[in-house]
C-alpha positions as CSV (number, residue, x, y, z in Angstrom):
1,X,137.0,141.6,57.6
2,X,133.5,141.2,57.9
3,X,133.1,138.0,55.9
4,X,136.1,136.7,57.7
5,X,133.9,137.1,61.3
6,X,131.0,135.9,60.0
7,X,133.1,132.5,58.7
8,X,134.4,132.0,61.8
9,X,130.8,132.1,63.8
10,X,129.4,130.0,61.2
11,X,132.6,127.4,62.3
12,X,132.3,127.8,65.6
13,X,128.1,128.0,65.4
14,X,128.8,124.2,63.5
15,X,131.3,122.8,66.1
16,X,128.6,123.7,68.7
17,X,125.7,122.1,67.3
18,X,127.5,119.0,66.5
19,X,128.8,118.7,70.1
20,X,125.0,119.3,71.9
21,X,123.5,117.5,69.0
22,X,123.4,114.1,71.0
23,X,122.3,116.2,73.7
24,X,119.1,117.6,71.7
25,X,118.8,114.0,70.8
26,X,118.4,112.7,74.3
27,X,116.4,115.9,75.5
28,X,113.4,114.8,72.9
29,X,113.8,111.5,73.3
30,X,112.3,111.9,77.1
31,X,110.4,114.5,76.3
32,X,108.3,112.1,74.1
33,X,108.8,109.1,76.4
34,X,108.1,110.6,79.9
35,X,104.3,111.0,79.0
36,X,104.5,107.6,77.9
37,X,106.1,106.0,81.1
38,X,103.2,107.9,83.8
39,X,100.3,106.3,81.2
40,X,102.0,103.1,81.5
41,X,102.2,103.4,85.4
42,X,105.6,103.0,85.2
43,X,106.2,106.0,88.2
44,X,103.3,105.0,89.8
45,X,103.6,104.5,93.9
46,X,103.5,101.1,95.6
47,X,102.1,101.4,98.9
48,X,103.5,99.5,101.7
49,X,102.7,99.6,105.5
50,X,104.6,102.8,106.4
51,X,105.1,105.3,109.3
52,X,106.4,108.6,107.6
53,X,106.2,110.5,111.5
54,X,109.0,109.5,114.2
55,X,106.1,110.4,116.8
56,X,104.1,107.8,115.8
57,X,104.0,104.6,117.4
58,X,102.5,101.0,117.5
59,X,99.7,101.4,115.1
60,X,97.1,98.2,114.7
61,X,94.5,97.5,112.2
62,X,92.1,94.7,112.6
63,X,88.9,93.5,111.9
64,X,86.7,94.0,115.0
65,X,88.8,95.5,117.4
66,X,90.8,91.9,118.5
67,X,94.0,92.1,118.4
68,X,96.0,89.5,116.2
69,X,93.1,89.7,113.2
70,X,93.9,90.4,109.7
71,X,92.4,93.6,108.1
72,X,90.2,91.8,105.6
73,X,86.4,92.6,105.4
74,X,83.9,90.7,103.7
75,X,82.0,92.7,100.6
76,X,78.4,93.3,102.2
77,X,78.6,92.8,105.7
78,X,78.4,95.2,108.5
79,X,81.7,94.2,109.9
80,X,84.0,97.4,110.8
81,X,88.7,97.4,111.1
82,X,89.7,99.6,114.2
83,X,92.4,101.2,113.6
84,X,94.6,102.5,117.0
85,X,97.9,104.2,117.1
86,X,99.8,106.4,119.5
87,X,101.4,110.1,118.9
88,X,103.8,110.8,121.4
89,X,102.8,114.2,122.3
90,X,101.0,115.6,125.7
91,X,98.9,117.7,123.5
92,X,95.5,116.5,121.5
93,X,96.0,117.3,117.5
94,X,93.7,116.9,115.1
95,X,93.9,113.8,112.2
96,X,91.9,112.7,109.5
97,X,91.5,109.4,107.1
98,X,91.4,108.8,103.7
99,X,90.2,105.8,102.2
100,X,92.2,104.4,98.9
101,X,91.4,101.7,96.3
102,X,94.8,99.7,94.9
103,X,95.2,97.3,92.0
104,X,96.6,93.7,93.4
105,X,99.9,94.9,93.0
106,X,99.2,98.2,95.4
107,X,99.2,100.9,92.9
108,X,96.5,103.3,93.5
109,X,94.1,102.6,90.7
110,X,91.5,105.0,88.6
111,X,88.5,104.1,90.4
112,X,86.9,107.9,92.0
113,X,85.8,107.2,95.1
114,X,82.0,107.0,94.0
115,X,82.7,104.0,92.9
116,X,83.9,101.7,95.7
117,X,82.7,103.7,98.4
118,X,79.0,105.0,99.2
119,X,79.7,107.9,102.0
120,X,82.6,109.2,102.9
121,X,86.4,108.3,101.9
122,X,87.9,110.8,104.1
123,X,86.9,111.9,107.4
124,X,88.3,113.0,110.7
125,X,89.6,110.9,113.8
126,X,87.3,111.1,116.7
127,X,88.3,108.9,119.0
128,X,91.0,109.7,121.4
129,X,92.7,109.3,125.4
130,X,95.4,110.6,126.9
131,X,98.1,108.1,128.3
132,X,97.9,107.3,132.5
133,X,100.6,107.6,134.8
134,X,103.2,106.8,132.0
135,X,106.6,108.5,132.0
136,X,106.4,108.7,128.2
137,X,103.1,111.2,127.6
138,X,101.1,109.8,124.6
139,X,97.8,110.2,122.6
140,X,95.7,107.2,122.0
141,X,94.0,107.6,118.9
142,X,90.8,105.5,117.8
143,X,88.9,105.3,114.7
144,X,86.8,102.3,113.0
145,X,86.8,102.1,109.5
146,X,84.7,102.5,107.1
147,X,82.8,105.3,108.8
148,X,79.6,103.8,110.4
149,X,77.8,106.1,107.7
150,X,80.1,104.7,104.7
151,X,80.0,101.1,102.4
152,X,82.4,99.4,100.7
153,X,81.0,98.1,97.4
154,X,84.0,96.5,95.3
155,X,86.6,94.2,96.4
156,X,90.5,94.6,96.1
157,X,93.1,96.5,98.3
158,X,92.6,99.3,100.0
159,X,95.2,101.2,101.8
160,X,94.1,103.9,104.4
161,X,96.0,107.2,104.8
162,X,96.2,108.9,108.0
163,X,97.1,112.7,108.1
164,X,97.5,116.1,109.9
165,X,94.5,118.2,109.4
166,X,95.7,121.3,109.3
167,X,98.6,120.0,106.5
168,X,96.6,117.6,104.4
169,X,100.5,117.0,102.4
170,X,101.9,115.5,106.3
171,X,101.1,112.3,106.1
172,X,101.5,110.4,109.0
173,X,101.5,106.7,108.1
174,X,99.8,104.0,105.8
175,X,98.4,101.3,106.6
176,X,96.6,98.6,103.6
177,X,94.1,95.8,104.2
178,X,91.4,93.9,102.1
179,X,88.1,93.7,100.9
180,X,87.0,90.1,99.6
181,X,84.4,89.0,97.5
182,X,84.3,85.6,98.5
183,X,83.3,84.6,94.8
184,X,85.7,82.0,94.7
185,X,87.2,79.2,96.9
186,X,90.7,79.0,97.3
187,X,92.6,75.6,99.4
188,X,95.9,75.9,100.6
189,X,97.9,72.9,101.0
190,X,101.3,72.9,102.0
191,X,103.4,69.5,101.0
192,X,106.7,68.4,100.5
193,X,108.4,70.2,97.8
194,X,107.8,69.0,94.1
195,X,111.6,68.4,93.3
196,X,112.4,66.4,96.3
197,X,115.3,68.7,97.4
198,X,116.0,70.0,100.7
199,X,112.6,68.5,102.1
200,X,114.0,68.8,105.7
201,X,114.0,73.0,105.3
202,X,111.7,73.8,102.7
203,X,108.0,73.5,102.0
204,X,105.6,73.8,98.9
205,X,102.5,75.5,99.5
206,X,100.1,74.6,96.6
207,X,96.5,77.0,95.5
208,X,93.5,75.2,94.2
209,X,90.7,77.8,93.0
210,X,87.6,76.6,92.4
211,X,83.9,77.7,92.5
212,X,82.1,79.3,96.0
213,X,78.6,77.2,95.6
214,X,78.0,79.4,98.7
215,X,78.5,82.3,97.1
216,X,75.2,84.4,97.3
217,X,76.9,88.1,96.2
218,X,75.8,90.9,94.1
219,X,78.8,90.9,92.0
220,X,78.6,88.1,88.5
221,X,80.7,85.0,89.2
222,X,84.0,85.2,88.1
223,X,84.7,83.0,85.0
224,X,87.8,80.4,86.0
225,X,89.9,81.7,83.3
226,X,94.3,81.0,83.9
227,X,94.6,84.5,81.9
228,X,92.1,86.4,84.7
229,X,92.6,85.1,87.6
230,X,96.1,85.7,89.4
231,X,97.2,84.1,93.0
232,X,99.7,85.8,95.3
233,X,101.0,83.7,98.7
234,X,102.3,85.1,101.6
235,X,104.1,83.7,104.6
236,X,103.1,84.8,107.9
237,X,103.3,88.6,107.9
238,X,106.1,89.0,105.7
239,X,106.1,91.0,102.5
240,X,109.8,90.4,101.3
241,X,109.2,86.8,100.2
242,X,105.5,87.3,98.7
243,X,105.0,85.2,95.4
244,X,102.8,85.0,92.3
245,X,102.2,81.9,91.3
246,X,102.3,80.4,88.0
247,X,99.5,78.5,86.5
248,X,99.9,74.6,87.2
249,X,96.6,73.5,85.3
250,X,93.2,72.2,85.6
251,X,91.7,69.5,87.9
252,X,88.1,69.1,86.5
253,X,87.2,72.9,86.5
254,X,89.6,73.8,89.1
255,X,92.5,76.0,88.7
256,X,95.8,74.7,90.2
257,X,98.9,76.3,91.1
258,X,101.3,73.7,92.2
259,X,104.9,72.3,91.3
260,X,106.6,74.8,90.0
261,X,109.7,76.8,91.8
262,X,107.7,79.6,93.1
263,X,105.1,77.7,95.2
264,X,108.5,76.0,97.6
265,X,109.0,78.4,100.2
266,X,112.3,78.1,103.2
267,X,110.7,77.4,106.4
268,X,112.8,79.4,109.0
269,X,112.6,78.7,112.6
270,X,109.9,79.2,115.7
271,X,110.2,82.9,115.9
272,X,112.2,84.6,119.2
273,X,110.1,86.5,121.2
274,X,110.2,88.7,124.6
275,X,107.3,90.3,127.0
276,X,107.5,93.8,128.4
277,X,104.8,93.6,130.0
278,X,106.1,94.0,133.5
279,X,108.4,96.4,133.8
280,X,108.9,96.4,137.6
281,X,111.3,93.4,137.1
282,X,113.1,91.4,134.2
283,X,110.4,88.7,132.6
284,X,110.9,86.7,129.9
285,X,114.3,86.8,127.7
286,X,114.6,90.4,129.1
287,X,118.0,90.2,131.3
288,X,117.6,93.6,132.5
289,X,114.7,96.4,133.2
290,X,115.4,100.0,134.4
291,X,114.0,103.8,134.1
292,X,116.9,106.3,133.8
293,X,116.2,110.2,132.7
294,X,112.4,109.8,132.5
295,X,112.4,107.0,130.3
296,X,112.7,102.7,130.3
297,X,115.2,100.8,128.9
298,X,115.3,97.2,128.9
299,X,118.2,94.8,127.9
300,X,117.1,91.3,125.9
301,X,119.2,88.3,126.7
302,X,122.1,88.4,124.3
303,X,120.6,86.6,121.2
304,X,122.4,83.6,119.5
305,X,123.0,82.4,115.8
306,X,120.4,79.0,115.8
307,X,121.4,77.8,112.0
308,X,123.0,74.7,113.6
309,X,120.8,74.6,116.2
310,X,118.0,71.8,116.5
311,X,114.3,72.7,116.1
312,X,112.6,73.3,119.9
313,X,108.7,73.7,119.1
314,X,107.3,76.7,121.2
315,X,103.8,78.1,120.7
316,X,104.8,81.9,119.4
317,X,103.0,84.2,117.5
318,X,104.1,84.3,113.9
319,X,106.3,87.5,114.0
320,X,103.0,89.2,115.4
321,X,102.8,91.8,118.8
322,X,100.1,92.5,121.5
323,X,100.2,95.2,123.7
324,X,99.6,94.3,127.5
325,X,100.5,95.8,131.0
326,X,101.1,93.5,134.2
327,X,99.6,95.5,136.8
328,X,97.3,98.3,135.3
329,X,93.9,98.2,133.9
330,X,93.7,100.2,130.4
331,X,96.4,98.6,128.1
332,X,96.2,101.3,125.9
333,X,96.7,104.1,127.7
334,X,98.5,103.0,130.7
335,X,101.1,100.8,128.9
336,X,104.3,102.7,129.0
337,X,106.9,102.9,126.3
338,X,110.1,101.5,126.3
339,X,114.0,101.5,124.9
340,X,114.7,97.7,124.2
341,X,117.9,96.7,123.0
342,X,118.5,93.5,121.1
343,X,121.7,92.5,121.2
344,X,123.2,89.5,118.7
345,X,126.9,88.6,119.8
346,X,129.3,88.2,116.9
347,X,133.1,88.0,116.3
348,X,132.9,89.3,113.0
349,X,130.1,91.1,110.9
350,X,129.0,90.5,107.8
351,X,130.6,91.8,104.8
352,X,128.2,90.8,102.1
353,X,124.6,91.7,103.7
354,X,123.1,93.2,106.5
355,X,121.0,92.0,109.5
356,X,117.2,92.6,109.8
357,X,114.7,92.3,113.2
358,X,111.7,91.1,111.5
359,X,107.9,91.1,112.2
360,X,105.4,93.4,113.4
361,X,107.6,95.6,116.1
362,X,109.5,96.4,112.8
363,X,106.5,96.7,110.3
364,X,108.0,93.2,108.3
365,X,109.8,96.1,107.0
366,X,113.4,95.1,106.1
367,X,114.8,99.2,106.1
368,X,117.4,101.1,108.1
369,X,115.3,101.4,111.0
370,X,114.9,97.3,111.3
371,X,118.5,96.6,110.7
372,X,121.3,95.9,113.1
373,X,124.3,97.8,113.3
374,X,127.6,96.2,114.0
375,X,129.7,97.7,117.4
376,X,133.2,96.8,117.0
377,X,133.5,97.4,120.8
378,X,131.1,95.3,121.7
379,X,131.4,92.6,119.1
380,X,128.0,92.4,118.5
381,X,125.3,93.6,116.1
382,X,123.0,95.6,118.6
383,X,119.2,97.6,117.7
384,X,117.4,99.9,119.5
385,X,113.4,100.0,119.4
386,X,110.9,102.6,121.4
387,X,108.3,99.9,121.8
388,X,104.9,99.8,123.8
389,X,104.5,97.7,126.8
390,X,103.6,93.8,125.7
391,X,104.5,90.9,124.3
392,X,106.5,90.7,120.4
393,X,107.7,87.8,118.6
394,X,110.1,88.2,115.6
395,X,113.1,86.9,113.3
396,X,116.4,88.1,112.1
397,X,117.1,87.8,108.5
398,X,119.8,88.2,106.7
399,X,119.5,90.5,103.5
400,X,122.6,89.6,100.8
401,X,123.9,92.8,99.5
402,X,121.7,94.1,95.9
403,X,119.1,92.2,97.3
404,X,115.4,92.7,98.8
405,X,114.3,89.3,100.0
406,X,115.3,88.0,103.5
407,X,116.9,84.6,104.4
408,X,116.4,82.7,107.0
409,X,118.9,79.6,106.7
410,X,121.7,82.4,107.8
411,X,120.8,83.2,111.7
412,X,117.8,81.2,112.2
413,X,118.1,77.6,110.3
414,X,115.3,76.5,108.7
415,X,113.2,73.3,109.8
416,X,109.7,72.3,108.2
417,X,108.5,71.4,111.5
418,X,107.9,75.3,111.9
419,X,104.0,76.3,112.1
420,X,104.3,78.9,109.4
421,X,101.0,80.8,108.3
422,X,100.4,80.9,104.6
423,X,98.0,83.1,102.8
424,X,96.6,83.0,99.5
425,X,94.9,86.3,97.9
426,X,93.0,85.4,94.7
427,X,92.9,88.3,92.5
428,X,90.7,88.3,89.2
429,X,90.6,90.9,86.5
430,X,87.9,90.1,83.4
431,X,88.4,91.8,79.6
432,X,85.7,94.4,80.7
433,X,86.7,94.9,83.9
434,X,88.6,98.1,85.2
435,X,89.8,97.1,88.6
436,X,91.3,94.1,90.9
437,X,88.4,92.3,92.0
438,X,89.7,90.1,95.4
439,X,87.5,87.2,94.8
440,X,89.3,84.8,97.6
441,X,91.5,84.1,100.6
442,X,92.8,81.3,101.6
443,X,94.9,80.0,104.5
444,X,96.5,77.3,105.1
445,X,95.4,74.8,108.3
């Protein structure tokens, strides 16, 4: 009897192992492969320009304190980013910073913070006013960056981190920005596409790097090597549509990056824009302006599908936002908030992609909080944004479903008459090196 029980465990002890054996097989398999994956970086974090708090609002970096300049400091210079954003909250808290360095493709890299910072990378948020005669009560928060007893000292991204004080794991928002050598010189051209296709809606935007004879830093002169240096364009603000470009070849002892597919770029279409600015009457493409409950709301002028449309030139910003107030003296604390619905009439939606607001009022980010729902009822894709008093200008792309990248041809048309902004970052990484040196910027004219 006993030799009969233990036969039948010894079956049934078999049967199991052979069923979970494929099991056991995978279990190893990622336990040897999971170590692997975090030195390869493979579940390290991009950073993008992100607000993680709904109380947060309208938050601006740029260099000097104006308005409409990009975040980009020069290595060695005494110049400072100021970076502002509202909390919508009566009462004062209490924030700090961090300061981050990023590899060119925004993964936090393995550089301690001795090394490309003397001072401080983190420190608290000292600068702060209360919002004035506003119906929406807000904090105005204030803080240049670096710290005016802290230096930069290596090129490359940065990205700073704002957070709660008394819960260093609530982070508030991220916002990136730049740090350039100046090393190298990089000309923007943009032409007529290589391949002669579609010349009326498209345009190439070709990168030649060459040596800065002007270049008077402390770091050694990058060597113009294809396999080091690496160029990334970027139109306007957006970051859906950025692009590495290939190596094109030399001109003397200039680096070119030029005729291939990834240097053409769709043009789009002057961007829409509206100004809130006044909000004791409807201004411009607002139909209607109101407060109800303690709060404003204001209705744009229905919006309207331009891809057929011809091109009207109109000096806009590029998909960029300033705050401003009509009739009161300190725009940043006695702009008011308000409720502005876009509204894009349509018979039908979209069944293969959705519908984005694009530009700075969105954060270029093309996510459920930029996208347009579609109202049977109304027959219209509508959006509702808590914006700050002033004046934005914007797109709407279309997003095709599985995909990231926005189009413009869909809603907008695309003409190359438009007065796009291009950007080119030069990145450059020697053999010995250990981080992303940013050795140029260029822009197109």
């Amino acid at each position: 009897m006993v030799l009969i029980f233990i036969r039948i465990f010894a079956e049934a002890f078999c049967a199991f192992f052979v069923y979970m054996n494929k099991y056991i097989i995978l279990f190893l398999i990622l336990l040897v492969l999971l170590p692997l994956s975090e030195g390869l970086g493979l579940y390290a974090q991009i950073v993008t320009d992100s607000i993680w708090s709904a109380q947060v609002k309208t938050v601006v970096l740029c260099r000097g304190g104006v308005e409409g300049e990009s975040p980009v400091l020069s290595l060695g210079s005494e110049d400072r980013l100021l970076l502002r954003f509202d909390v919508l909250d009566a009462e004062v808290g209490s924030y700090r910073y961090r300061i981050e360095h990023c590899d060119s493709r925004w993964q936090r890299d393995e550089l301690d913070p001795y090394e490309y910072i003397n001072g401080f990378e983190e420190e608290a948020i000292e600068g702060y006013n209360s919002s004035f005669t506003t119906l929406t009560d807000y904090v105005n928060y204030f803080q240049y960056i670096p710290g005016k007893h802290s230096q930069l000292l290596v090129s490359g991204n940065y990205v700073v981190t704002v957070f709660d004080q008394e819960n260093p794991d609530s982070i508030l928002f991220t916002r990136r920005f730049y740090v350039t050598e100046g090393s190298l010189k990089a000309d923007v051209a943009v032409v007529s596409p290589y391949d002669g296709g579609s010349v009326r809606e498209r345009r190439e935007v070709d990168v030649t790097v060459s040596e800065n004879r002007d270049y008077r830093g402390d770091v050694p002169w990058p060597t113009l090597n294809p396999a080091w240096c690496h160029v990334l364009v970027q139109q306007n603000g957006r970051t859906d549509n950025m692009r590495w470009l290939p190596f094109g070849g030399f001109e003397g002892s200039s680096l070119c990056y030029r005729h291939k597919p990834e240097n053409v770029f769709a043009c789009g279409n002057t961007f829409r824009w509206f100004d809130i600015s006044n909000i004791r009457t409807a201004t411009y493409n607002v139909a209607q302006i109101a407060d109800y409950g303690g709060e404003w709301y204001a209705t744009l002028k229905p919006l309207e599908d331009r891809s057929k449309a011809n091109f009207i030139a109109e000096e806009v910003l590029c998909g960029g936002m300033k705050v401003n107030v009509w009739d009161r003296t300190n725009k940043q604390t006695e702009a008011d908030y308000v409720w502005v619905h876009f509204l894009l009439p349509m018979r039908y939606p979209f069944m293969n992609g959705s519908v984005h607001v694009a530009g700075e009022l969105t954060n270029w980010c093309l996510d459920e909080l930029s996208r347009m729902e579609y109202r049977p009822d109304l027959k219209a894709y509508t959006l509702r944004l808590h914006l700050k008093q002033g004046y934005y200008s914007y797109q709407l792309l279309f997003v095709p479903v599985g995909e990231t990248e926005g189009a413009t041809n869909v809603l907008e048309g695309d003409h190359f008459e438009t007065p796009n902004r291009y950007t080119a970052f030069v990145y450059y990484r020697g053999a010995n090196d250990r981080y992303d040196r940013l050795v140029a910027i260029g822009r197109s004219r």
